[in-house]
N, C-alpha and C positions, 0 to 999 in steps of 0.2 A: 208712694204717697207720703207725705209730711205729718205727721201725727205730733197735733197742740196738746200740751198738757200743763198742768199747775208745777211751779216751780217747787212747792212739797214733794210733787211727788216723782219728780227729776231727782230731789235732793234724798227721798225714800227709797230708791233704786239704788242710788250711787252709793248709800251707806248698807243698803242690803249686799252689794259688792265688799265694799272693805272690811265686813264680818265675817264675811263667807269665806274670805282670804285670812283672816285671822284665826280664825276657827280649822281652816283647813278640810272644808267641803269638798270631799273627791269622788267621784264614782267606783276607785279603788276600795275604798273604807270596806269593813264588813259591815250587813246589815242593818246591826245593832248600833254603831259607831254614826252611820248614816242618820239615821233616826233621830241620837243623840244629840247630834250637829247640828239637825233640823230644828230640832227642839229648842238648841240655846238661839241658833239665827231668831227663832220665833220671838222668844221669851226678850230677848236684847233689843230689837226692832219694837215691840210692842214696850219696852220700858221706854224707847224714847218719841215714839209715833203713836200711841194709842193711848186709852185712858180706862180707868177701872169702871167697871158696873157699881151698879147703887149697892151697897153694900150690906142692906137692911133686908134685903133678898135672902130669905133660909133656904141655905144646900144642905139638901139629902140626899144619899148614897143609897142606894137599892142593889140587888143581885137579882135578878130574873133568870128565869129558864129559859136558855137557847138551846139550839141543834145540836151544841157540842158542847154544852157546858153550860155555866153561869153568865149571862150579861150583865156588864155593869151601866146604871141608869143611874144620872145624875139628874135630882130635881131641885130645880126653882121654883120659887112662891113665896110671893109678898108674907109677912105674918099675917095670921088672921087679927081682925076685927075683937076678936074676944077669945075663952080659954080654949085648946084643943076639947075637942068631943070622940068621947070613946077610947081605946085604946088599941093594943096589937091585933090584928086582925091579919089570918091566913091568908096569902093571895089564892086566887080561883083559878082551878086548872085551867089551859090553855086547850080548848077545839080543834081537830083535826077541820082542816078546808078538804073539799073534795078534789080527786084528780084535775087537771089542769094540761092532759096528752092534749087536747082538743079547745083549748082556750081560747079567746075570740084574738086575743092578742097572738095567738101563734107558735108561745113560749117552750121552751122546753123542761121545764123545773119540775121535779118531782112533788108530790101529793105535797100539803102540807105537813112540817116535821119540827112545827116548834113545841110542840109539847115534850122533847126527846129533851134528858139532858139531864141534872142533878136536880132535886131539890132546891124552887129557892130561897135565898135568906134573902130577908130583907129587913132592914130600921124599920121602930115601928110607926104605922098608919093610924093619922089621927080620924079619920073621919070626914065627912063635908064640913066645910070650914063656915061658919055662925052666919054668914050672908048667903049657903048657894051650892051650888057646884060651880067650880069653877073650869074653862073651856080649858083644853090641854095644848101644847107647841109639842111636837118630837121632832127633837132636832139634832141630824147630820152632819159632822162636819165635814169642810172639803180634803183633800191632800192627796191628790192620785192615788187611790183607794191606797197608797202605801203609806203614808206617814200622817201626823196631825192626832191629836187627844182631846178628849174632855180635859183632861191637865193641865193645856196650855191658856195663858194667860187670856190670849183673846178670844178663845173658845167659852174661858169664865166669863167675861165682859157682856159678850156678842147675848150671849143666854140669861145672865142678869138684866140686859136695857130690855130683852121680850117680856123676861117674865114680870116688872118694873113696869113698863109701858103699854105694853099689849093685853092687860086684861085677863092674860092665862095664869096657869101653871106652866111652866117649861120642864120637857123634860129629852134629858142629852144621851146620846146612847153613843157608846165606847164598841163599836162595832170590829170584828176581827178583820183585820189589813192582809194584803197580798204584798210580797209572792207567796208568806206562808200559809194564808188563806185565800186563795185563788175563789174568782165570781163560781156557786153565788152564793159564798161564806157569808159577805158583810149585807148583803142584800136577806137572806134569810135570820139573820141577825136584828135587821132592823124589823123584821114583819115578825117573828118574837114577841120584840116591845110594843108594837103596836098589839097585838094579842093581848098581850099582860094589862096595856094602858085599859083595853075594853073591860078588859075582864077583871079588872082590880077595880075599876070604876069608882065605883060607890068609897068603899076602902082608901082612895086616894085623893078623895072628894073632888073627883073632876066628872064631867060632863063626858059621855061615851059617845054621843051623838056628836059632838062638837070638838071633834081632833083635827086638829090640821099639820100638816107638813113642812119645816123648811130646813132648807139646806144648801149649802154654795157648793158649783163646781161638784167634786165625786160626790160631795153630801146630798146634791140636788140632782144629781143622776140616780143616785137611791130614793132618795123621794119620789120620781117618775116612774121609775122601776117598781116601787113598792105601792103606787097607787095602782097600776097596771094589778101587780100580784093580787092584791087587797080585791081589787072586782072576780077578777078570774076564777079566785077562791071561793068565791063569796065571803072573805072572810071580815073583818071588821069596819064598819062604814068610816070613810076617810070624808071628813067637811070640807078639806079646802086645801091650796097647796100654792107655798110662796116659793119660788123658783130662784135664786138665785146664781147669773152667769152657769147657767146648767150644761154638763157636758150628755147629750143626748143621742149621737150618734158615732160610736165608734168606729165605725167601719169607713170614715172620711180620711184615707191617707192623709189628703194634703192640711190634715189639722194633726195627727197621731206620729207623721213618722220626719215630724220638723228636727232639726240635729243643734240650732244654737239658740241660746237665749237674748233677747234685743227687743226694743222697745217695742217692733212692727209687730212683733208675735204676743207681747202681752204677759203668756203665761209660763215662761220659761221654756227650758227643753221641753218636748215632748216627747222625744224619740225614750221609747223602752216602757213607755207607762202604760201603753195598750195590751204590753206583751204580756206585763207582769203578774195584770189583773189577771187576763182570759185563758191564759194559759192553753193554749189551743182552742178555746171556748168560741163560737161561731161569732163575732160582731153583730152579725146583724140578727140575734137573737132580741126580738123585742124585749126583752129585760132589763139588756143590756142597753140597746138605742132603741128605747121610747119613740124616735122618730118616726121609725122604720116601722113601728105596731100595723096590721092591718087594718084594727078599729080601735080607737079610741072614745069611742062615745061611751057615756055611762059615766066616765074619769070626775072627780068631784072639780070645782072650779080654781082656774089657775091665775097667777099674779107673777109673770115672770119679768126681773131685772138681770138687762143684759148690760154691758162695757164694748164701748163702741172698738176699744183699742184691745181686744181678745179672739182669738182666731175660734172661738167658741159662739161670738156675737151673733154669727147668722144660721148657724143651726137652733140656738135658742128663740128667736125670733120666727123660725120657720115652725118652730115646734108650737107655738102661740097660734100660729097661724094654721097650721092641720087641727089644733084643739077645736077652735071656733068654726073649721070646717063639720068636724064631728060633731058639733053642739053643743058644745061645752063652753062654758059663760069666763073668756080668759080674758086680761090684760096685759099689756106689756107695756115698757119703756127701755128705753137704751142712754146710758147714763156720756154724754159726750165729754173726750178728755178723760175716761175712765178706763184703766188696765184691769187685768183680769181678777189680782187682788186687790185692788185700789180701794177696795170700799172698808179695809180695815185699818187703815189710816186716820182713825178718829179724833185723837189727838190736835191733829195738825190740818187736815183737809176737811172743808166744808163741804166738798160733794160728798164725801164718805160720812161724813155725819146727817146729810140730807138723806144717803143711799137708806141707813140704817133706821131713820124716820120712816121711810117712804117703805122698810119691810114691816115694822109698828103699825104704821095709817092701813095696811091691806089686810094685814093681820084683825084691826077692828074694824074695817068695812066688813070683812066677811062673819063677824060679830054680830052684825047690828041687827 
C-alpha cells in the first residue's frame, strides 16, 4: 500500500535519520549511552519540529511513595487566581487494594504494594487554589516502556499545553523503565501516583473524583493497564481516559517482532521491545494487553486517537470497539497521513497541532 503523508513530515523522518547517523544510534551502545542518544535525537528534533509550552504553567517536583522507592511527579498548574492558601501539609498514607488472584480482568499482579517504599518528600502543598479544586491529568509518557523522561523537552510541552488548555492540573509520573525494571515495575509505579493523587487530594487542591488518564504509545498502554488495576483493586476512582496511538495487545507477533524501520510500519523497529519489558512475563496478561481483558465493563469512559500509518492503529481501534461492547461510553478517531509519532510535530505540522487540540477538546468534554 502507498501511504500519503505531509511533506513535514517526510522532511521529520529524513532529519530524524541524519541525527541518528550523527549521533551514532546503535543497538551496540550500552544501556545508558542508548538512552542518552535517545535523549539528544529527542531534544535536537524537538529544537527544530516542535514548540515550547505556555510557559506561565508552574512546575512542581514532588517525591511520592512507590513499591520500590520514591517516585518522581512532575506537576502543572496555571497560577492561581489569588495568594496560595495554607502551607506544607503531610501527604496521607497510601491504602492497600485488596487481592486481585481472582480479578474480573484475569490479571496476575500481586495485592496492592504501593504504600511500600521510603517516606515521601515532597515541595510544599499549597492548598485548593481561590476558585475550586481543580480536575487532575496523570500523565505517561510513551518510549517502549525503555526510554523517554519527564526531562525531555516535549514531554515539558506536551503537559504544559494540558495543564494551559484543558482545565486541570497535570501531573507527569517519571515511571521505572525496563529491561531494568521489567512489567509490572512502571505499571505499579503509575497506580502509586494515582494513590497519592487520591489521597493527597485536598493538599494538592485537585478534585479526587475527577482524575483522568493520558498517555501515548507505552504511556497509553499504562493507562489501560492502570484503569483495569484501579477497578480490580477497588482502588481509586479513575473519571476518564484519553488514549493516545495505544499499544494494547502484546502478544500480536505481526506488530512486536517487525525487524526494520520504514514508513509502512510507522513506529520504528519493533523487534526486542516486547522482550524487554516482559521478560518472560505472559503477553496476554490483561495488564499487559488491555485487549485481551475478559471484562471490561465498569472501566471509566475512553477517548482513543489512533494514526492511520502505525501498526498499532487497528488494535487501538479494536480496543474502542470491545469498550463500547462492554458499555463503556468510548470514542475514537484515526488521524489520516499520521505515523505513529507524528502528533509531536507541533512546530511544523497542522494535524499534530490539531491531534494535540483534539486531546484538550476530550479532555473538557469529559469536564463538563
Amino acid at each position: 500500500m502507498t501511504w500519503s503523508v505531509e511533506p513535514e513530515v517526510d522532511a521529520w523522518i529524513a532529519r530524524g535519520a541524519e541525527i541518528s547517523t550523527e549521533i551514532g544510534i546503535d543497538q551496540s551502545l550500552s544501556l545508558e549511552s542508548q538512552r542518552a542518544a535517545a535523549g539528544e535525537l529527542s531534544a535536537r528534533l524537538f529544537s527544530e519540529y516542535g514548540e515550547p509550552g505556555d510557559q506561565a504553567v508552574i512546575k512542581t517536583f514532588h517525591q511520592v511513595p512507590g513499591p520500590s522507592g520514591p517516585v518522581t511527579v512532575v506537576q502543572y498548574r496555571l497560577p492561581p487566581a489569588g495568594p496560595p492558601m495554607g502551607g506544607p501539609t503531610p501527604v496521607g498514607s497510601l491504602a492497600d487494594g485488596p487481592p486481585v488472584a481472582d480479578s474480573p480482568s484475569g490479571g496476575s499482579l500481586p495485592p496492592d504494594s504501593s504504600s511500600a517504599g521510603s517516606a515521601p518528600t515532597t515541595s510544599p502543598l499549597s492548598g485548593p487554589p481561590p476558585g475550586g479544586l481543580l480536575p487532575a491529568l496523570l500523565l505517561l509518557h510513551g518510549g517502549g516502556w525503555a526510554i523517554g523522561s519527564v526531562a525531555e523537552d516535549i514531554d515539558d510541552s506536551l503537559a504544559r499545553f494540558r495543564a494551559s488548555r484543558g482545565g486541570c492540573a497535570v501531573f507527569d509520573i517519571e515511571y521505572r523503565l525496563a529491561p531494568e525494571h521489567v512489567f509490572p515495575a512502571g505499571l505499579e509505579d503509575a497506580y502509586a501516583a494515582l494513590c497519592w493523587l487520591s489521597g493527597s487530594a485536598l493538599e494538592l487542591g485537585i478534585d479526587a473524583d475527577r482524575i483522568i488518564l493520558n498517555g501515548s504509545s507505552a504511556g497509553a498502554n499504562l493507562c489501560a493497564g492502570l484503569a483495569l488495576l484501579a477497578r480490580d483493586r477497588g482502588g481509586p476512582a479513575v473519571f476518564a481516559q484519553v488514549l493516545e496511538v495505544p499499544a494494547v495487545d502484546l502478544s500480536d507477533d505481526g506488530v512486536w517482532e517487525q525487524e526494520c524501520a520504514d514508513l509502512a510500519n510507522g513506529i520504528g523497529t519493533t523487534k526486542g521491545i516486547r522482550t524487554a519489558y516482559l521478560a518472560g512475563h505472559p503477553a496476554s496478561d490483561p495488564y499487559v494487553s488491555p485487549l485481551l481483558a475478559a471484562d471490561l465493563s465498569g472501566l471509566p469512559p475512553a477517548h482513543i486517537i489512533t494514526a492511520e500509518i502505525d501498526p498499532l492503529r487497528d488494535q487501538g481501534l479494536a480496543y474502542a470497539r470491545k469498550l463500547r461492547q462492554a458499555g463503556v461510553p468510548v470514542s475514537a478517531t484515526c488521524h489520516l497521513g499520521a505515523l505513529h509519532g507524528s502528533a509531536g510535530i507541533i512546530g511544523r505540522l497542522r494535524d499534530a497541532r490539531l491531534w494535540q487540540a483534539e486531546v484538550v477538546a476530550a479532555i473538557r468534554d469529559f469536564l463538563r
